[in-house]
C-alpha positions as CSV (number, residue, x, y, z in Angstrom):
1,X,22.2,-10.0,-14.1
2,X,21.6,-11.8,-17.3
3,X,19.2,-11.6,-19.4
4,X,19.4,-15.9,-19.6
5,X,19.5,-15.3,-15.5
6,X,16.4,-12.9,-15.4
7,X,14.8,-15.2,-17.6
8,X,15.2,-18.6,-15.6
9,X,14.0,-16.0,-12.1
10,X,10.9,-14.7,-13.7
11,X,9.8,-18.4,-14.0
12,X,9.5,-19.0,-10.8
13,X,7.0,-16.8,-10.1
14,X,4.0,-18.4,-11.8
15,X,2.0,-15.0,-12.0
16,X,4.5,-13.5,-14.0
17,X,3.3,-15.4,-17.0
18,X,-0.1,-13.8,-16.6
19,X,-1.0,-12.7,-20.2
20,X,-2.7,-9.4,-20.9
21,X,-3.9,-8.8,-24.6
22,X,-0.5,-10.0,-26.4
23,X,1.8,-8.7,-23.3
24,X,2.6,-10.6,-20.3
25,X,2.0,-8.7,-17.1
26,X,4.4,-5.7,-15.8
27,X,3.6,-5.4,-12.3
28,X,5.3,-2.4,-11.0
29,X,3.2,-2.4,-7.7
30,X,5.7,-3.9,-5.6
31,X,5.9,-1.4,-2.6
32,X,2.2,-2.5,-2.0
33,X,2.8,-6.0,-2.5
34,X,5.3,-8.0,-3.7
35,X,4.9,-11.4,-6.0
36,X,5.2,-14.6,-4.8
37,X,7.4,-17.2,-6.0
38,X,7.1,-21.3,-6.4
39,X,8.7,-22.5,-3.4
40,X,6.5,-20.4,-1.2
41,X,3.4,-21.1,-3.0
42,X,4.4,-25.0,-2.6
43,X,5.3,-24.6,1.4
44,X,2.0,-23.0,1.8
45,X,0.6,-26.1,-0.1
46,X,2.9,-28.7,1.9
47,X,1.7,-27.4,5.0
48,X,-2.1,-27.8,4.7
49,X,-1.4,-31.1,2.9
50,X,0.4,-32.4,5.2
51,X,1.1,-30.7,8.5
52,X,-1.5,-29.0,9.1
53,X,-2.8,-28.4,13.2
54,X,-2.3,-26.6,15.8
55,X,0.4,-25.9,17.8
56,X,1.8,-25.8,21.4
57,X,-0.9,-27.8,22.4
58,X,-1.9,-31.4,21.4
59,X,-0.1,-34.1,22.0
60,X,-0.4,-36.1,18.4
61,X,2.6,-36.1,15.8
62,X,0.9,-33.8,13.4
63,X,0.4,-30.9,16.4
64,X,4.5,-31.4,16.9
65,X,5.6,-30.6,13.1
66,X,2.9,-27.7,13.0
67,X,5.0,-26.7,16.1
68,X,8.2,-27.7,14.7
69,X,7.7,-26.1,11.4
70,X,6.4,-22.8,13.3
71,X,9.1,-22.1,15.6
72,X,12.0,-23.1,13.1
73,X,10.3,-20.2,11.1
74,X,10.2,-17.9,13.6
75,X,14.5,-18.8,14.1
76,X,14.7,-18.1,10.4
77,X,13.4,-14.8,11.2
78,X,15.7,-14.5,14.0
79,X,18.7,-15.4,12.0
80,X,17.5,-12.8,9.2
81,X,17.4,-10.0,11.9
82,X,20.8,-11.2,13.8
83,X,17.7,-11.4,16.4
84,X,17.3,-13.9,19.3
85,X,14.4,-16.3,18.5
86,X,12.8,-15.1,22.0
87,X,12.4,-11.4,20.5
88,X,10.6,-12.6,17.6
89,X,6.7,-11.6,17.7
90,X,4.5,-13.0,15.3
91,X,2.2,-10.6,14.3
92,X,-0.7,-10.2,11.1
93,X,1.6,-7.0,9.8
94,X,3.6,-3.9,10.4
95,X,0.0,-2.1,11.4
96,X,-0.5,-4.8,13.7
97,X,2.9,-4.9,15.2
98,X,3.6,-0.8,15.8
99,X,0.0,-0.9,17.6
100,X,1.4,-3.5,19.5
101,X,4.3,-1.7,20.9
102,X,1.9,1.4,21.7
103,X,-0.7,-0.2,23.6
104,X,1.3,-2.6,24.9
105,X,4.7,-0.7,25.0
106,X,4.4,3.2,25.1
107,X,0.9,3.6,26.3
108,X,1.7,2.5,30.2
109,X,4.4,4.6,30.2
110,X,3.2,7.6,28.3
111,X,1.8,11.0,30.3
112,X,0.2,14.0,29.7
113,X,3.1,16.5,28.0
114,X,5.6,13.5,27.1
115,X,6.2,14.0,23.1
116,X,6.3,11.2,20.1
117,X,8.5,12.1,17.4
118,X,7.6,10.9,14.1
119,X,8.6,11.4,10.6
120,X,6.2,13.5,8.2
121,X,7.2,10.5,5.6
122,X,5.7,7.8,8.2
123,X,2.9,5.2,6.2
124,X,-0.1,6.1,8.0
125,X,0.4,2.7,9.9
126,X,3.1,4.7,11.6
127,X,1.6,7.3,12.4
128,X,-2.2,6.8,13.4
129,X,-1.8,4.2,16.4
130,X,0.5,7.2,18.3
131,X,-1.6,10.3,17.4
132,X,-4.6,7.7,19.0
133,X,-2.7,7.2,21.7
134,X,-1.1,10.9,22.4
135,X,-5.0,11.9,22.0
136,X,-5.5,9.9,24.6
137,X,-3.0,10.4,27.3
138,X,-2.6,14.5,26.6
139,X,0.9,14.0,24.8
140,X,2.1,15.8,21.8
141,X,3.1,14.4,18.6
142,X,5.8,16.1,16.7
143,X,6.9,15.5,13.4
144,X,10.6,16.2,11.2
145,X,10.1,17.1,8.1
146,X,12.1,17.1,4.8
147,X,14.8,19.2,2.9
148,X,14.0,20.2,-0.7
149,X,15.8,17.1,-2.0
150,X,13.7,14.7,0.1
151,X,16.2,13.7,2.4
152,X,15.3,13.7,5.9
153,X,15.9,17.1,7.9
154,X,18.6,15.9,10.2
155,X,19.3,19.4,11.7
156,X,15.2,19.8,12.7
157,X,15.6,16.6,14.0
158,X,18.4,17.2,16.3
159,X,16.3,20.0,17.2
160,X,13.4,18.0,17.9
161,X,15.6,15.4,20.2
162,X,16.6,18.1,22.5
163,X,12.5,18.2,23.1
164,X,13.5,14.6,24.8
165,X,10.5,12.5,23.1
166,X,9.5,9.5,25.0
167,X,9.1,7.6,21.7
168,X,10.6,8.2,18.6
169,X,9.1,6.3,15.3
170,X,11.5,6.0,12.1
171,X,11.3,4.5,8.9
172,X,13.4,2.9,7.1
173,X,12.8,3.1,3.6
174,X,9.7,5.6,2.1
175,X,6.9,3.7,0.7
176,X,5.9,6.5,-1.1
177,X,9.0,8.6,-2.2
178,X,11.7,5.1,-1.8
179,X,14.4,7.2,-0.2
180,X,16.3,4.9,2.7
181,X,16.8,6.9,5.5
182,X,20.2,7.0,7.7
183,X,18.3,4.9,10.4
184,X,21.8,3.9,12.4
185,X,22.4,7.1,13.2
186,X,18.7,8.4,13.9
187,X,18.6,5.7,16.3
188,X,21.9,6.3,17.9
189,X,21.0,10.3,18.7
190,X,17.8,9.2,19.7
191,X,18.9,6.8,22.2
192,X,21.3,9.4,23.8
193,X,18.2,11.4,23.8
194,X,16.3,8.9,26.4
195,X,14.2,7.8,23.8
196,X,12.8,4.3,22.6
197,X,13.0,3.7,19.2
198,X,10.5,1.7,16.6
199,X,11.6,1.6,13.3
200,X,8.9,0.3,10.6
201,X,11.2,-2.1,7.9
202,X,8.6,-2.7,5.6
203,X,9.7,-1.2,2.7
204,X,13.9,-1.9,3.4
205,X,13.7,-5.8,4.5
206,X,12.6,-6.5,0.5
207,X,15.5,-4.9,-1.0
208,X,18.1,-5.4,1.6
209,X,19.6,-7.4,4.8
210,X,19.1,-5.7,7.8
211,X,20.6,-6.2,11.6
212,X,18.3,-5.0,13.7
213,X,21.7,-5.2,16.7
214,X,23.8,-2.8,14.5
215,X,20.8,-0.6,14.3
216,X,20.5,-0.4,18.0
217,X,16.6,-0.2,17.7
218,X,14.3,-1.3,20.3
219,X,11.6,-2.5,18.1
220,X,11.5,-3.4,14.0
221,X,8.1,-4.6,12.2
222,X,8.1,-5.7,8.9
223,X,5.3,-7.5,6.6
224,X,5.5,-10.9,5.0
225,X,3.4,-10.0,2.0
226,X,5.6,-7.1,1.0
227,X,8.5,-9.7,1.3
228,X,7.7,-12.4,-1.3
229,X,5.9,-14.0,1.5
230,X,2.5,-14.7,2.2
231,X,-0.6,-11.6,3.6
232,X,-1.4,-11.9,7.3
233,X,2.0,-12.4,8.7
234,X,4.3,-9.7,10.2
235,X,7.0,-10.0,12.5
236,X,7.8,-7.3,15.2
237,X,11.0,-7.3,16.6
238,X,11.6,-6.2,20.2
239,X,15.0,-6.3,22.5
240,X,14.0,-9.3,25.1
241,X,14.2,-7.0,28.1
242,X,11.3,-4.7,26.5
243,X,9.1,-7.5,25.7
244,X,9.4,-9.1,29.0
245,X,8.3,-6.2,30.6
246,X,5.3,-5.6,28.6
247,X,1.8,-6.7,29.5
248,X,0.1,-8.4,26.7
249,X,-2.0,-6.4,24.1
250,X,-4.4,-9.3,23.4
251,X,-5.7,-11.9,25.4
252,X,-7.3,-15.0,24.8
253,X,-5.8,-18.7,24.4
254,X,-2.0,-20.0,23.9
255,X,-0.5,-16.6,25.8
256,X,-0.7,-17.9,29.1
257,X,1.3,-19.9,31.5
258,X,-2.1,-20.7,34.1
259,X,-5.4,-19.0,34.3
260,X,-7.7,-19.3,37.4
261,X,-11.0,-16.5,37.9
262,X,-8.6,-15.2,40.8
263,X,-5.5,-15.0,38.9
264,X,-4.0,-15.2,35.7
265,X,-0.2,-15.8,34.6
266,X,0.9,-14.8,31.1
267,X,3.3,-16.9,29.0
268,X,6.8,-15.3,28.4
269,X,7.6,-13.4,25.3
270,X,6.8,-14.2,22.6
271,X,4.3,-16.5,23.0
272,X,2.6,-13.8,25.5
273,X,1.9,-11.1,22.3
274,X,0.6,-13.9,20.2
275,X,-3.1,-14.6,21.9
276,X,-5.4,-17.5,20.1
277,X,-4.3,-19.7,17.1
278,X,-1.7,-18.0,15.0
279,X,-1.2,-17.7,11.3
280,X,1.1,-20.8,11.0
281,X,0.9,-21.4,7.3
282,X,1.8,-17.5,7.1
283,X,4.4,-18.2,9.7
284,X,5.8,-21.3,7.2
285,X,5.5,-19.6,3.8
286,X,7.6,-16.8,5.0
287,X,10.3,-18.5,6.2
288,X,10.3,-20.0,2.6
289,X,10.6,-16.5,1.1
290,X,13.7,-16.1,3.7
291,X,15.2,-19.1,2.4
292,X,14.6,-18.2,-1.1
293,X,16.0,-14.9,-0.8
294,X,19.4,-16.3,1.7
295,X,20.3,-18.5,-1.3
296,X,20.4,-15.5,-3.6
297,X,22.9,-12.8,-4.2
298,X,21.0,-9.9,-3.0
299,X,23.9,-7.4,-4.0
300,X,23.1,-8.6,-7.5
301,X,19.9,-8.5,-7.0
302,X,19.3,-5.1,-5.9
303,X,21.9,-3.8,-8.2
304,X,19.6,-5.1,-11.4
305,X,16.8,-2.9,-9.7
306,X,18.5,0.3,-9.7
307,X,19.4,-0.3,-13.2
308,X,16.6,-0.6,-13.8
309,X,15.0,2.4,-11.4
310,X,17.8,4.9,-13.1
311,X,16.6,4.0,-16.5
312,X,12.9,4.6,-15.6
313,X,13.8,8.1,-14.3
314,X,16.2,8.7,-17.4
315,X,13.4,8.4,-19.7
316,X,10.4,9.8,-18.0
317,X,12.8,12.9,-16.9
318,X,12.8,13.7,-21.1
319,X,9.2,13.9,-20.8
320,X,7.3,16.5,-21.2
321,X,4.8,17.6,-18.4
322,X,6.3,14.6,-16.1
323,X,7.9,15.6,-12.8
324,X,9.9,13.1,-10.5
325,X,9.2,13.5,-7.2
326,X,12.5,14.8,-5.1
327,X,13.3,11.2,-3.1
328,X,16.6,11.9,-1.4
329,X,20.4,10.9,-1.5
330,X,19.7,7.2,-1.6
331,X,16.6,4.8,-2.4
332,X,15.5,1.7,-3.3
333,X,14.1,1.0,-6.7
334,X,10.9,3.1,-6.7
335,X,9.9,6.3,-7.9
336,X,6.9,8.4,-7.8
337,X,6.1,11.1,-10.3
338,X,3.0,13.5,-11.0
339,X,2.1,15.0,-14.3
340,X,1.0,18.8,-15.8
341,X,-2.0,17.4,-18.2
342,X,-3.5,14.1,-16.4
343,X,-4.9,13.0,-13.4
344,X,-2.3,10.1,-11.6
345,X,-5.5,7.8,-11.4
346,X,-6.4,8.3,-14.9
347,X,-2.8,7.3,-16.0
348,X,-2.8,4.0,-14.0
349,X,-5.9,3.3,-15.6
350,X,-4.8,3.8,-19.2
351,X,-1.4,1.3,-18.0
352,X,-3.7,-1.1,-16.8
353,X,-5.6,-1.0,-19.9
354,X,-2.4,-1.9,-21.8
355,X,-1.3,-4.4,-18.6
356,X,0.9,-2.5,-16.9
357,X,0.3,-2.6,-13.1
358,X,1.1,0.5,-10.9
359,X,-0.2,2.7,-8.2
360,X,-1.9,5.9,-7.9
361,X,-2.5,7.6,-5.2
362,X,-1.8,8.8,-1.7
363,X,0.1,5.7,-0.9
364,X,-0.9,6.1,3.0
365,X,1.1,8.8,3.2
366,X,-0.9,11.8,3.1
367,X,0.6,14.2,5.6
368,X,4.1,13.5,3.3
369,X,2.2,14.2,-0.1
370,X,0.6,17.8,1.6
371,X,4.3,18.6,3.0
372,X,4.9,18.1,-0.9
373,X,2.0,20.1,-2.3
374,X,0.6,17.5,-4.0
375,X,-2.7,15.5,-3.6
376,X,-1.6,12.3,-4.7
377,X,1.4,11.0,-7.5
378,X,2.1,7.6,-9.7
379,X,4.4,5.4,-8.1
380,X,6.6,3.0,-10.0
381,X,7.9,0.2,-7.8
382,X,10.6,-2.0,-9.0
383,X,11.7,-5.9,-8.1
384,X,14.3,-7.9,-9.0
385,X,11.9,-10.2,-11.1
386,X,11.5,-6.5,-13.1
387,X,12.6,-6.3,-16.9
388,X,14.0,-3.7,-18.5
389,X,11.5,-4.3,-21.6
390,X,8.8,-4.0,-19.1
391,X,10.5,-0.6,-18.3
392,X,10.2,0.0,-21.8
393,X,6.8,-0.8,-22.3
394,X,6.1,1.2,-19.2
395,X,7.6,4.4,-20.7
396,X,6.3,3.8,-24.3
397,X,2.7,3.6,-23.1
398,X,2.8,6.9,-21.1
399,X,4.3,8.3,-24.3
400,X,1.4,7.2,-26.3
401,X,-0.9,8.9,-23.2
402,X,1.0,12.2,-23.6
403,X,1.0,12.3,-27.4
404,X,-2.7,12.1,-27.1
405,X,-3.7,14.1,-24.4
406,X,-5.9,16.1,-25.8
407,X,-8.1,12.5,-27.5
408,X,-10.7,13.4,-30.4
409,X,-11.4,17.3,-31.5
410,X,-15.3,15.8,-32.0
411,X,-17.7,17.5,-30.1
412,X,-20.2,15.3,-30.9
413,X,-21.0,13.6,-27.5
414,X,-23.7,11.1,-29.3
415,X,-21.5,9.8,-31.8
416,X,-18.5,9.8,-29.0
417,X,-20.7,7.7,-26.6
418,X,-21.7,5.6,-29.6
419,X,-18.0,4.6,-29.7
420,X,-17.6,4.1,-25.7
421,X,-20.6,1.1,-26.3
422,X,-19.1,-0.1,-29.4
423,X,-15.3,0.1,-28.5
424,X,-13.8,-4.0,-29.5
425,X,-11.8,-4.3,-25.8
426,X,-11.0,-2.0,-22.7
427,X,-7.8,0.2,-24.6
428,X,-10.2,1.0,-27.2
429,X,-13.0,1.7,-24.6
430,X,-10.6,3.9,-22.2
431,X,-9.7,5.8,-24.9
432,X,-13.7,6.7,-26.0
433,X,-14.0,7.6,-22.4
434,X,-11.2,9.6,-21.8
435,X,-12.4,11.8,-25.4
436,X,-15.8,11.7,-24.1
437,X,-14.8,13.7,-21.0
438,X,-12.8,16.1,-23.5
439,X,-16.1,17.0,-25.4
440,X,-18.3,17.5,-21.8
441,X,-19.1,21.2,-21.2
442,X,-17.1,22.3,-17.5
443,X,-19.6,21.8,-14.7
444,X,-20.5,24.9,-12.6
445,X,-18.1,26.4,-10.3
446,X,-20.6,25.8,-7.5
447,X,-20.9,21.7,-8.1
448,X,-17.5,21.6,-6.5
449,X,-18.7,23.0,-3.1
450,X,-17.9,20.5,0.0
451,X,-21.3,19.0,0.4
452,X,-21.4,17.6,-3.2
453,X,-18.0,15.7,-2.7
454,X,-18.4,11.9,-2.3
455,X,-15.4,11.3,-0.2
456,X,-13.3,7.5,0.0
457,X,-12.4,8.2,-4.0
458,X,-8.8,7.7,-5.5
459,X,-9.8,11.0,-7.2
460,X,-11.8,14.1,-6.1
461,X,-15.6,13.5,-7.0
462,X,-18.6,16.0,-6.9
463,X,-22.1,14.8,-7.5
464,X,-25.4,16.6,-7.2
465,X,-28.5,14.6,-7.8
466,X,-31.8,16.5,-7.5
467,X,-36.1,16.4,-8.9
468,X,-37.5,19.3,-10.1
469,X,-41.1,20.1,-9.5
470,X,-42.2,18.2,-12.6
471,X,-40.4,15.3,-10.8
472,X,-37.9,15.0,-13.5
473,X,-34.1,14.2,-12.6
474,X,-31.3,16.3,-12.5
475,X,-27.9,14.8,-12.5
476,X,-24.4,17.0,-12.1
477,X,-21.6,15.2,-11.6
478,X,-17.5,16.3,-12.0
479,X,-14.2,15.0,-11.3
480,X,-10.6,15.7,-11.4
481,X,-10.0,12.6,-13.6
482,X,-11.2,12.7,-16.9
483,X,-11.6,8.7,-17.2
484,X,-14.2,9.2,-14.2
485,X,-15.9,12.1,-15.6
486,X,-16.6,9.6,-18.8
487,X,-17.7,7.1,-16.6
488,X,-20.3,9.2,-14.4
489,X,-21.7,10.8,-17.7
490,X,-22.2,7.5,-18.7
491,X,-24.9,7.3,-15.2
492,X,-26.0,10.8,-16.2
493,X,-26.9,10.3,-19.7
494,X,-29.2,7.5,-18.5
495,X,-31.4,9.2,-15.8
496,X,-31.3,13.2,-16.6
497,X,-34.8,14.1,-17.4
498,X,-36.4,10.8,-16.6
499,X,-39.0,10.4,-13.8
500,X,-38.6,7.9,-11.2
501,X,-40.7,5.5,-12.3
502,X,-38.7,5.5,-15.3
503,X,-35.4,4.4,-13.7
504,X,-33.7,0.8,-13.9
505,X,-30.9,0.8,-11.7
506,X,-29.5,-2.6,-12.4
507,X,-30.0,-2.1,-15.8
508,X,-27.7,0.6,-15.9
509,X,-25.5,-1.2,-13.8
510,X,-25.7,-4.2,-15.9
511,X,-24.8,-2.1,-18.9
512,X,-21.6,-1.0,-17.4
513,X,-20.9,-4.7,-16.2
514,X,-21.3,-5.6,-20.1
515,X,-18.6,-2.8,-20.7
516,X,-16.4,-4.1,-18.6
517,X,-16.2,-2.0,-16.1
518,X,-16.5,-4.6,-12.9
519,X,-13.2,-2.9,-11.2
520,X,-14.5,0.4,-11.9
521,X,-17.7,0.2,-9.9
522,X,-16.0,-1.1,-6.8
523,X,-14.9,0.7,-4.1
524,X,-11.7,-0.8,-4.0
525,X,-10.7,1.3,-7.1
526,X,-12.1,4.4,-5.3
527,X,-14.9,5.0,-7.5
528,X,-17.7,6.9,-7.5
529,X,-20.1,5.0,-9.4
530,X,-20.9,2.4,-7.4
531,X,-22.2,5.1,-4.8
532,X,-23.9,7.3,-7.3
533,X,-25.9,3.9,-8.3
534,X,-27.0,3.3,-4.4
535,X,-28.0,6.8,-4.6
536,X,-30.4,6.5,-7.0
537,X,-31.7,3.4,-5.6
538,X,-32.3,5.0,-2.4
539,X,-34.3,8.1,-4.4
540,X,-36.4,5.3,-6.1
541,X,-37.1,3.6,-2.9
542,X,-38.5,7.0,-1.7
């Protein structure tokens, strides 16, 4: 590709031209979600402009193009698959769709001492709904684990075959490592094994066509959002004599043929899986992404992303105190790495600072990352709207990180946190945390015990906040990442030694807003903050 071709495709994704500081945003998130780009944004727009009602059910002109305009989305999604339009569930997501196919699917059929064969790389989404379920029914769940390259263990899970699972769950593609497993032949020895077969696509339908009939599969899920499409749609995938079968998971309106309070007749599939008023507009902006995506050279496409991928792991390979994560023989355009010196979270924050956008984490993949022995790693997930300046920025600012590591030699904490208040813009202020946490004197082994560790973080937090007889407060707090062991000193340096009555909660809150530090008091970031500042409302309140 181009770089007159990349140019003319990043334009039609409006949020690319987002400006951060002097930089235009590098989203490198993509696994997560992807960007979306004009034509869905405008189909989402047409519709509630001008389409917009129900459908299946009124007899007016603007219920029959709702309906129109729904079911020719759901045949795009047919075509995509090499599906029939009849196997074509409309669902709000992959999570949605694989519980789905275990209530609905596995669940009558399942007994005490049948087995579920997973993958230890399974997203959580693909793993929780049949450990639920196996708890349930007295079934065991089994899991095949990984060689030292990161490719799947195809000899374990031969092994584990001849255990003759009743359900075996694949995926496709990693979410957290990108490796793309062989899932034709997976499928193929697990169907001469007597097993079903679901096989989560959300992470391989962005990056490449699939054919859900040359897989073989019984069931396929993937999400809209993580497919330049809009959130709340999913699409699940199931061969027509399965889904006919099934009972219905939900029930409510539109999945029923006639209802009487003796007796109750369900639609046929798909309409049966798809109880009360549907996402259309989801339904309709996907199908744009579809079309978008059909009328490009994907080959191209994906080829620009592994340029790109191999020159991200080319130049953080040279770097000291950065380790790739093993992902396998194959992948998509994603890596994840981990470093010697920093905290993942504390590295996404300082690229965010400088408007680089990537994720740190577990990636809902926690029983992958412990098979690993790690706690959580940075992943880097490319598209084909990716540049490879962008790559280049990314790499140049985790330089700058590494070259720095070790921040000020001050020790002066007053004059360190005189700079966190006075610090021009968040780079600046990130930076006078991070050295703040350098200069902070190593909290007590014991503060790390398991009943001072505020759990739902990104990171690993320990807070212990006590009165001594005088009344006076005590505040301890530690963390594994050094930008949140700023921040909580930032709460500490307020209350410690100050009696109750002494206290201003939202002042101290409203400090920190002024420091802008919104996204670092909310929970969706994982910090600790925000609960260490109910805490000490609670203590006030008595």
């Amino acid at each position: 590709m181009t770089e007159q071709e990349l140019k003319r495709l990043r334009t039609e994704f409006p949020i690319l031209t987002t400006r951060v500081g002097r930089e235009h945003l590098a989203y490198f998130d993509n696994a997560a979600t992807t960007q979306k780009p004009r034509v869905v944004i405008d189909a989402l727009t047409h519709y509630y402009r001008k389409q917009n009602a129900n459908v299946h059910r009124a007899a007016h002109f603007l219920a029959a193009e709702a309906t129109q305009a729904y079911e020719a989305a759901r045949s795009r999604v047919a075509n995509w698959l090499n599906a029939d339009s009849r196997e074509i569930v409309w669902t709000r997501g992959t999570t949605e769709a694989i519980n789905l196919v275990a209530q609905a699917f596995l669940a009558p059929k399942l007994s005490a001492g049948d087995r579920i064969l997973l993958l230890v790389s399974n997203h959580h989404a693909n793993i929780l709904p049949w450990q639920q379920l196996a708890n349930s029914k007295g079934a065991q769940l089994d899991a095949v684990g990984l060689t030292e390259t990161g490719d799947i263990d195809l000899q374990q899970y031969a092994k584990k075959l001849k255990q003759r699972p009743k359900m075996v769950a694949l995926t496709h593609v990693s979410n957290a490592l990108g490796t793309i497993y062989p899932v034709a032949e997976m499928v193929r020895e697990a169907k001469d094994a007597g097993a079903y077969v679901l096989v989560d696509g959300a992470q391989a339908v962005p990056h490449f066509d699939v054919d859900v009939k040359a897989l073989g599969t019984d069931f396929y899920t993937f999400s809209g959002h993580k497919t330049f499409g809009p959130t709340g749609i999913g699409v699940l995938y199931g061969r027509y004599e399965l889904l006919e079968a099934m009972p219905p998971w939900q029930t409510g309106g539109e999945m029923i043929e006639r209802v009487s309070f003796d007796e109750t007749t369900y639609a046929a599939p798909p309409l049966r899986f798809e109880a009360g008023t549907p996402n259309i507009s989801g339904a309709v902006g996907l199908a744009a992404a579809l079309e978008y995506l059909q009328l490009r050279d994907r080959a191209l496409l994906e080829a620009h992303e592994q340029r790109l991928l191999r020159r991200a792991q080319k130049e953080l390979q040279a770097l000291p105190g950065v380790k790739l994560v093993p992902s396998g023989s194959q992948g998509v355009a994603l890596l994840s790495c981990t470093f010697d010196h920093f905290q993942v979270a504390d590295v996404a924050a300082y690229l965010d600072s400088r408007g680089i956008a990537v994720r740190a984490g577990h990636h809902c993949a926690q029983p992958l990352l412990q098979a690993l022995n790690i706690d959580t790693s940075l992943r880097i997930s490319l598209a084909f709207y990716n540049s490879e300046h962008e790559v280049d920025r990314l790499i140049s600012s985790i330089k700058e990180l590494l070259e720095n590591r070790d921040g000020s030699t001050s020790t002066d904490l007053e004059a360190t946190l005189a700079e966190v208040y006075a610090a021009p813009d968040w780079p600046s202020r990130f930076s006078a945390l991070m050295q703040l946490a350098s200069g902070l004197t190593p909290a007590t082994a014991d503060l790390r015990a398991p009943e001072w560790e505020v759990f739902g973080c990104a990171t690993r937090t320990w807070m212990r906040l006590e009165r001594d007889s005088s009344g006076k407060i005590h505040l301890q707090t530690d963390a594994q990442s050094r930008l949140m062991q700023g921040l909580l000193y930032l709460v500490a340096h307020e209350v410690n030694g100050k009696q109750i009555e002494q206290l201003d909660v939202d002042q101290i809150e409203g400090r920190l807003i002024e420091l802008g530090l919104e996204s670092q008091l909310s929970q969706t970031r994982g910090n600790a903050v925000g609960h260490l500042l109910s805490h000490l409302r609670l203590l006030i309140a008595g």
